[in-house]
C-alpha angles and dihedrals in degrees: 000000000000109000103357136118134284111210120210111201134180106353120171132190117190118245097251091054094052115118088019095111090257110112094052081042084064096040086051092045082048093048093048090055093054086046090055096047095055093259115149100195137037114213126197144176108223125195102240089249094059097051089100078062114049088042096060077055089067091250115132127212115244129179131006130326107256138177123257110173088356080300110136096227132178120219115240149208147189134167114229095204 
């Protein structure tokens, strides 16, 4: 799909693998894979606590923080270009 969004939903990286490098290892798997597959953009919905995260990514916030599971999340985006 030439120039449309990835969505990464729901991942997870146990507590004593935190900090390990894992967790960007498997963003940057999961951007590969929408390269690969012609999309210009990766989307995400972070929980509020992760945003450091996902912004030394190189993913930015947009919108309003909103509640998934009763879990305040910020909707993000990165350009894969």
């Amino acid at each position: 799909q030439d120039g449309g969004a990835g969505l990464l939903g729901r991942m997870a990286v146990l507590p004593e693998q935190r900090g390990t490098g894992l967790g960007a290892a498997l963003v940057r798997a999961a951007e590969d894979a929408a390269r690969e597959r012609g999309l210009a953009a990766m989307e995400l919905h972070a929980q509020t606590h992760a945003l450091g995260f996902y912004e030394r990514l190189g993913y930015t916030a947009h919108g309003e923080e909103f509640l998934d599971a009763g879990i305040p999340h910020r909707h993000m985006v990165r350009d894969l270009g």
